[in-house]
C-alpha positions in Angstrom: 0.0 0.0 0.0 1.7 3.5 -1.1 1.6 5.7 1.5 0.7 9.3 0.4 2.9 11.7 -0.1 1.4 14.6 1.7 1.5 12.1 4.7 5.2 11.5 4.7 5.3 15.4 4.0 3.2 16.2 7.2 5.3 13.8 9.0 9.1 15.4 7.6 7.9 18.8 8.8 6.3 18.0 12.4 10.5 15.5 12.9 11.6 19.4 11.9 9.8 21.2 13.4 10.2 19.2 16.9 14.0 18.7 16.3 14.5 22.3 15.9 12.0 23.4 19.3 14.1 20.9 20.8 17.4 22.3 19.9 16.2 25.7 21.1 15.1 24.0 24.4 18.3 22.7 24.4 20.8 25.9 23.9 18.4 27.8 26.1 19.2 25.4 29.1 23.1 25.5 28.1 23.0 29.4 29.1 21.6 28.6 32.5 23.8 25.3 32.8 27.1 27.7 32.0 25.6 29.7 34.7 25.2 27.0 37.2 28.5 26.0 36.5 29.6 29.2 37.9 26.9 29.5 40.6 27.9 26.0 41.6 31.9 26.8 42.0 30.7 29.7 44.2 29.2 27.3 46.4 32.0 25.4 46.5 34.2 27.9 47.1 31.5 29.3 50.1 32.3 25.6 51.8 35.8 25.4 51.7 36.7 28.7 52.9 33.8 28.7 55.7 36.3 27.5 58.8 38.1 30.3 58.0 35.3 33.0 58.0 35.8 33.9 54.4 33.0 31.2 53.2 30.3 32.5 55.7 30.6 36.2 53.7 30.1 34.3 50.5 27.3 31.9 51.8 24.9 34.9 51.2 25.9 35.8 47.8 26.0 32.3 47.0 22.5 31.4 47.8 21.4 34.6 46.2 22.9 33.9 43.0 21.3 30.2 43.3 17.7 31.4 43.8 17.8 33.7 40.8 19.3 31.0 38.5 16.1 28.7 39.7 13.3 31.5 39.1 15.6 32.3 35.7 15.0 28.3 34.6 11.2 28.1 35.5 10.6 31.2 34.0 12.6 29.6 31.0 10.3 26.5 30.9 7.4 28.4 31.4 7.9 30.4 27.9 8.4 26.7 26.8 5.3 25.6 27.7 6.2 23.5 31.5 4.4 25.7 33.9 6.3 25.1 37.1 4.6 26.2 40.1 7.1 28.4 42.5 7.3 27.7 46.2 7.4 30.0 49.0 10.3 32.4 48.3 13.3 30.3 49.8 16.3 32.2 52.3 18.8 33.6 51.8 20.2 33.5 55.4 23.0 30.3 56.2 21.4 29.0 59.3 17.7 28.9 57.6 18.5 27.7 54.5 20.2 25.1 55.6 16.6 23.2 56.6 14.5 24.9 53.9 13.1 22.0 51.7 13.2 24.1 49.1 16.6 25.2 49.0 17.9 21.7 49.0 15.6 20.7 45.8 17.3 23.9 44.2 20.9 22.5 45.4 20.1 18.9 44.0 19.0 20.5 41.0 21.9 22.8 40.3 24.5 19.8 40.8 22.5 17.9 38.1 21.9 20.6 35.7 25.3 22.0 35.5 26.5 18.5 35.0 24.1 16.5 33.1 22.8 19.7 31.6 25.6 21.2 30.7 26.2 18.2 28.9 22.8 17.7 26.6 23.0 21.5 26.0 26.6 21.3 24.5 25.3 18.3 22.1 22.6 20.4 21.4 24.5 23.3 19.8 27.1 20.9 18.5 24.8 18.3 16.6 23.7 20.7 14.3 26.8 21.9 13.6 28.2 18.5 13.0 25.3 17.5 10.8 25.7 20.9 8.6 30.0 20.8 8.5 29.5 16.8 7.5 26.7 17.4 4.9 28.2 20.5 3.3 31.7 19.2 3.5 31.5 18.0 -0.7 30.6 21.4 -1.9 34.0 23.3 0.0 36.7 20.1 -0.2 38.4 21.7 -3.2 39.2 24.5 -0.9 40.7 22.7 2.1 44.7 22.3 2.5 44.8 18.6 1.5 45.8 17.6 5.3 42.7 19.0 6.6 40.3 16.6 8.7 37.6 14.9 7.0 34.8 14.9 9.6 33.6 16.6 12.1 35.2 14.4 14.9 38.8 15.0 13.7 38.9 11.2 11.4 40.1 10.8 8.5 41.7 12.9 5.7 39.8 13.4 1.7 42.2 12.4 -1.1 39.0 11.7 -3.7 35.8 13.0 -4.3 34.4 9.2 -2.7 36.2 10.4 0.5 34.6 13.8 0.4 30.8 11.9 -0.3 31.3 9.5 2.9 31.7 12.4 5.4 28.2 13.4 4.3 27.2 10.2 5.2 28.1 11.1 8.5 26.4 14.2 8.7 23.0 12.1 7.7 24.1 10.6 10.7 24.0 13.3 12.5 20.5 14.9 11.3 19.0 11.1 12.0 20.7 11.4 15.7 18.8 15.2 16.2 15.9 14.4 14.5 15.0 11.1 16.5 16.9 12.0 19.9 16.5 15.5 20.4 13.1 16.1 21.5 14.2 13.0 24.6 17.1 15.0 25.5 14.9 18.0 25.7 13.0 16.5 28.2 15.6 14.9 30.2 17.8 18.3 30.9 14.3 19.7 31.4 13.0 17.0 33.9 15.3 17.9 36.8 13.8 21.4 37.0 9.9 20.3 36.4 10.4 17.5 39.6 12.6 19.8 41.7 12.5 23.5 41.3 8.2 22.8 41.6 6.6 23.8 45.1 7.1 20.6 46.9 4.0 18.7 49.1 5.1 20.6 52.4 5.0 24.2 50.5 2.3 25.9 51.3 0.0 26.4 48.3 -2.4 29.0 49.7 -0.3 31.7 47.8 -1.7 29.9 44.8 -5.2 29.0 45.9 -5.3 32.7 46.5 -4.1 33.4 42.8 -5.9 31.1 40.6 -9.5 32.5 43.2 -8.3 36.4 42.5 -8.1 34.6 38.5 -11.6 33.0 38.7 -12.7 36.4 40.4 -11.3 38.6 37.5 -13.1 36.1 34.9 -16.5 36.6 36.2 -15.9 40.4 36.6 -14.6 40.8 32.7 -17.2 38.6 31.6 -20.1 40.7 33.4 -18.6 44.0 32.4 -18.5 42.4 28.6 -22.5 41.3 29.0 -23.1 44.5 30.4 -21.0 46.4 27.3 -23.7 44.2 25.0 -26.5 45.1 26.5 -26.1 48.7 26.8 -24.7 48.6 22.9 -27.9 46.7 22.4 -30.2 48.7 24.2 -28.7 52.2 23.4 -28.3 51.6 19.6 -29.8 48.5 17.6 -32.8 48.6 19.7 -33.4 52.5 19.4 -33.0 52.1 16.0 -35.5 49.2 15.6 -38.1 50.9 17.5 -37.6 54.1 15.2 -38.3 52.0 12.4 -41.2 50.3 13.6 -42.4 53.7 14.4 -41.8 55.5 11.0 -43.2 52.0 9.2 -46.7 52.3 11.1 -47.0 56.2 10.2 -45.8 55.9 6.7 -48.7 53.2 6.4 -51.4 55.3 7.5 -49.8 58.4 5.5 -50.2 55.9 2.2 -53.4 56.7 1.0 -53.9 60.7 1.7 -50.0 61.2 1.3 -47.8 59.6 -1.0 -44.7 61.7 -0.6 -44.8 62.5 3.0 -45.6 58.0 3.5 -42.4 57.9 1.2 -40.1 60.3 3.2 -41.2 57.9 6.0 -40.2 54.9 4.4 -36.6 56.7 3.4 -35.9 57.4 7.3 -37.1 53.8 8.2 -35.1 52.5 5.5 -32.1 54.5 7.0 -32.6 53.6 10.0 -32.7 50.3 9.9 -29.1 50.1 8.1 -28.0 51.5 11.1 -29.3 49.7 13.4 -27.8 46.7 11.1 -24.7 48.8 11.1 -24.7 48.9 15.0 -25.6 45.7 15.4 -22.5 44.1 12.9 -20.8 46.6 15.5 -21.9 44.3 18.4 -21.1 41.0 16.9 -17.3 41.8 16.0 -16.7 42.8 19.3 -17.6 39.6 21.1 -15.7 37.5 18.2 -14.1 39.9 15.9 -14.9 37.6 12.1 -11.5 38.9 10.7 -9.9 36.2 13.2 -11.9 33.3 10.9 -11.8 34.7 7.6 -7.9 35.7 8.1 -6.6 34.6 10.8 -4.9 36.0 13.7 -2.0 37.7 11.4 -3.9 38.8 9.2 -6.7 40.4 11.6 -3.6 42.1 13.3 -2.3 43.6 9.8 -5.6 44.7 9.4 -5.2 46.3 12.6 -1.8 48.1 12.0 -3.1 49.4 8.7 -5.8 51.3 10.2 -3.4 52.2 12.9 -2.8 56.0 13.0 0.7 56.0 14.0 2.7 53.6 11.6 2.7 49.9 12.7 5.1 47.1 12.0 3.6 43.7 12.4 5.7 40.3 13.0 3.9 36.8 13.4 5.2 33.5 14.0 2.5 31.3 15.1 2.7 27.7 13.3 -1.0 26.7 14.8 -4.0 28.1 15.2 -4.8 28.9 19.2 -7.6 28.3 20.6 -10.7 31.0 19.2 -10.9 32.7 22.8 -7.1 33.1 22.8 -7.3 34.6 19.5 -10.1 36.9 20.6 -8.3 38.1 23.1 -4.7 38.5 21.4 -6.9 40.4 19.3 -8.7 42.9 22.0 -5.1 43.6 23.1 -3.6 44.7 20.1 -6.7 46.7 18.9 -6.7 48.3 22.2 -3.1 49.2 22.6 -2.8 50.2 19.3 -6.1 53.0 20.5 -3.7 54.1 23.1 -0.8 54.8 21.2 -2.7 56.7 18.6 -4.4 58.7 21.5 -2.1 59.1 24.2 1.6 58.2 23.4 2.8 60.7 20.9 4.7 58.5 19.4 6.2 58.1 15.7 6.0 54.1 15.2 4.9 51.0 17.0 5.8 47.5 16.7 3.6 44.2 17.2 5.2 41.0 17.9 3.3 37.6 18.0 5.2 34.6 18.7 3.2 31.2 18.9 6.1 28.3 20.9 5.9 25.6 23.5 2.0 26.0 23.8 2.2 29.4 24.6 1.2 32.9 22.6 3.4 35.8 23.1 2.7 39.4 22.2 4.8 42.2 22.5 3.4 45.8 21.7 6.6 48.7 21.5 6.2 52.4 20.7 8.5 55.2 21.0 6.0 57.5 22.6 6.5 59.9 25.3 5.8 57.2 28.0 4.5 57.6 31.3 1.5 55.1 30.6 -0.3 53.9 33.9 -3.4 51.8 34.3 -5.5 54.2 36.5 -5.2 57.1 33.7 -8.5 55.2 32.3 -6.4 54.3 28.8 -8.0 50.6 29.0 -5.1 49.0 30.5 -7.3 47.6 33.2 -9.3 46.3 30.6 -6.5 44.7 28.9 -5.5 42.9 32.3 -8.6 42.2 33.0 -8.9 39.9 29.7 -5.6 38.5 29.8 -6.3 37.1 33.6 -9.3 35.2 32.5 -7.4 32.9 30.8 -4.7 32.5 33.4 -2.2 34.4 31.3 0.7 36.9 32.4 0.6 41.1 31.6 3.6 43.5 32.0 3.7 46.6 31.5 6.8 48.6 31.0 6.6 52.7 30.4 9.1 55.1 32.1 8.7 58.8 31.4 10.3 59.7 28.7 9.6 56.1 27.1 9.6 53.8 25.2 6.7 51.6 26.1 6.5 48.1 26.2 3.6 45.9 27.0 3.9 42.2 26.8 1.2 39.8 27.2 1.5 35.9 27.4 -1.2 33.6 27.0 -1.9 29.8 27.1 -2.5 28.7 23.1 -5.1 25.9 24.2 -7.0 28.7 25.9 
């Protein structure tokens, strides 16, 4: 039975597509492994010169620099999709952290993942580069000094061109080694951090009880104030409108018979009222789910939106799959309404919109170069924006010194 070629197509681009998320995973955990490395020498260097009194100035450093290089890594993970719940903030004091739970997870993890880490993350960035040298190494062998090495791994010299072929065999060998391995080894420099760096069972999780009820609260609260947006948008406008209509049709058909024209000026103002009130009504439906996001999609909706931008708007997208349609909604409301406040309030003389779509997450990142200064209580629908993003559990930042530029960056779960 042939299998089809769009299937083995599909299949090529999903083994790419996970190979290369998984070499990103990878070199991303060799920057915090090269760091733990360093934080774990400190350490070290903390113990041995403690008898002396040297090691109990460094002990506080030390365990400083160790708690940032754990919130670093689960905020690293968590743009990768592993959400890794934080405990209680851990201390920073010798005598108490040496109990603290937490602390010792973060110990055991540092030892691993500056070892074991270290390790996957230098394959990582070297694999590819092996596979590419090895691959490519027929097209530049004329142009090596004819003692150069061969391969990759420092074997074997080219004398023919069938010498120069067989080191591309190798770098096949390579690409089948990152292709089938790399999302595994991934995981496993990633798995040390998800089982030890999370809030442990004798952390207390009210801290996040608390969170996730404030989230639940600030669901309900944008939903109402969106059902009460709808009604009043209702009420105030299409309905007006209808009962105009219905108004102006029952007079123009008692006007019919003894006036013609006035019964037809009637029917003209009914007629125009009733586009609006279609108009108004149009109006209502795109703002509970905007149909640009179906027709176009979300990078497209978003071009729209930079186009009818006042202040010139770049717009960059990189989102392989669609999210879920409330995600998309409200990626959209975010954009549309920052993009009101820069026109109105910032001054500025461009803006940027970034959308990146990895690890089952959706990042945007609006940028202006406006005067700055922007704050939430000025009643510019930043609360609004929050508001939206905490319904569905995602993360809002705001950034806007006087003077500029602004930056607001929103994160949001792709599965909604």
């Amino acid at each position: 039975m042939m299998v089809p070629v769009t299937s083995v197509r599909e299949t090529a681009v999903r083994s790419l597509r996970a190979a290369g998320t998984a070499t990103g995973q990878l070199v991303g955990g060799l920057g915090t492994a090269v760091r733990g490395l360093g934080v774990l020498v400190l350490l070290a260097l903390a113990a041995v010169t403690a008898p002396v009194g040297a090691g109990l100035l460094l002990a506080p450093l030390a365990l400083r620099a160790l708690h940032a290089l754990a919130r670093r890594e689960r905020e690293r993970l968590s743009r990768r999709g592993v959400e890794i719940v934080p405990p209680d903030p851990p201390p920073t004091r010798l005598r108490s952290a040496w109990g603290d739970p937490a602390t010792r997870r973060e110990l055991a993890w540092l030892v691993r993942h500056s070892t074991l880490g270290l390790l996957l993350g230098l394959l990582g960035l070297l694999l590819p580069v092996c596979a590419f040298r090895d691959t490519t190494f027929p097209l530049w062998w004329p142009l090596i000094p004819e003692d150069a090495t061969t391969t990759s791994i420092g074997v074997g010299t080219a004398h023919s061109w069938l010498d120069a072929f067989t080191a591309t065999l190798l770098g096949v060998g390579w690409t089948a080694i990152l292709l089938g391995l790399g999302p595994g080894m991934a995981r496993l420099q990633a798995a040390p951090a998800r089982r030890l760096l999370a809030a442990g069972p004798d952390t207390d999780l009210s801290l996040r009880v608390a969170e996730l009820t404030a989230t639940r609260a600030a669901a309900l609260d944008a939903h109402a104030t969106e059902l009460r947006r709808i009604e009043r948008s209702l009420h105030d406008g299409a309905q007006n409108r209808l009962v105009s209509v219905t108004v102006l049709l029952g007079a123009a058909r008692r006007m019919a018979a003894r006036d013609p024209a006035g019964a037809d000026e009637l029917l003209e103002r009914a007629q125009s009222a009733a586009e609006q009130a279609l108009a108004e009504l149009r109006s209502v439906a795109r703002g509970i789910l905007p149909p640009v996001l179906a027709d176009r999609g979300l990078a497209g909706a978003l071009s729209g939106l930079a186009a009818d931008c006042a202040v010139p708007c770049r717009v960059e997208t990189d989102v392989p799959h669609r999210c879920a349609a409330a995600v998309e909604a409200t990626a959209y409301f975010v954009v549309a309404e920052a993009l009101t406040n820069i026109a109105k309030h910032s001054g500025a003389g461009r803006a940027s919109v970034t959308v990146r779509g990895r690890g089952g997450r959706l990042r945007l990142l609006v940028e202006d170069d406006g005067r700055g200064g922007a704050d939430e209580d000025g009643g510019s629908g930043l609360t609004g924006i929050r508001r939206r993003v905490a319904a569905l559990d995602g993360t809002f930042r705001l950034t806007s010194p006087p003077g500029g530029p602004t930056t607001l960056e929103v994160e949001l779960r792709c599965e909604g």
